[in-house]
N, C-alpha and C positions, 0 to 999 in steps of 0.2 A: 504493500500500500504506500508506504513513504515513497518509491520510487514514481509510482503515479504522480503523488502531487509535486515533487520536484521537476516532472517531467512539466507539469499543467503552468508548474512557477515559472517555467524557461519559456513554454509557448505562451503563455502572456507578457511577459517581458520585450520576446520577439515583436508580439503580434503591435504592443506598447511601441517600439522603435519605428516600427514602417508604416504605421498612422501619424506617427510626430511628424516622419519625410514627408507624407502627403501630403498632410497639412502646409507646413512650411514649402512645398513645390506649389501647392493652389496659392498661398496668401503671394510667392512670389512672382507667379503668374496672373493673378490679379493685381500686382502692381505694375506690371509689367517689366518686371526683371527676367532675366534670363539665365537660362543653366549651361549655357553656352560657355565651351574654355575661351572661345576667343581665334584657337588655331583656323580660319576658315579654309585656308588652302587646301587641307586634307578633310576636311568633312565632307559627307554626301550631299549634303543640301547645299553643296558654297551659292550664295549668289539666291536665294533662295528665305532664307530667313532672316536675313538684315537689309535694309537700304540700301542703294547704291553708293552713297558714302559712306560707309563703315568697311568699304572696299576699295578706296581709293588710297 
C-alpha cells in the first residue's frame, strides 16, 4: 500500500508541474510573448512566425 500512495504523490507532483507550464505558456501567449529561442535560421517556420523585421 505505501508504494501506491508514493507512486499517487509522484503523479500529482508531475501532473502539479505540467499544469504550472500551461499555465505560464497560455498567460505568455496571451500577452503575446513568445517561446521562441530567437535562432530563426534553423527553425521550420523561419519567415513565418515573426514580421518581416525581426529578419532583417
Amino acid at each position: 500500500m505505501p508504494e501506491i500512495i508514493s507512486s499517487v504523490i509522484v503523479a500529482l507532483i508531475v501532473l502539479a508541474a505540467v499544469a504550472a507550464a500551461v499555465v505560464i505558456m497560455a498567460r505568455d501567449k496571451k500577452k503575446g510573448k513568445s517561446s521562441c529561442g530567437g535562432a530563426c535560421s534553423g527553425c521550420a517556420l523561419y519567415g513565418k512566425c515573426h514580421n518581416s523585421e525581426h529578419h532583417k
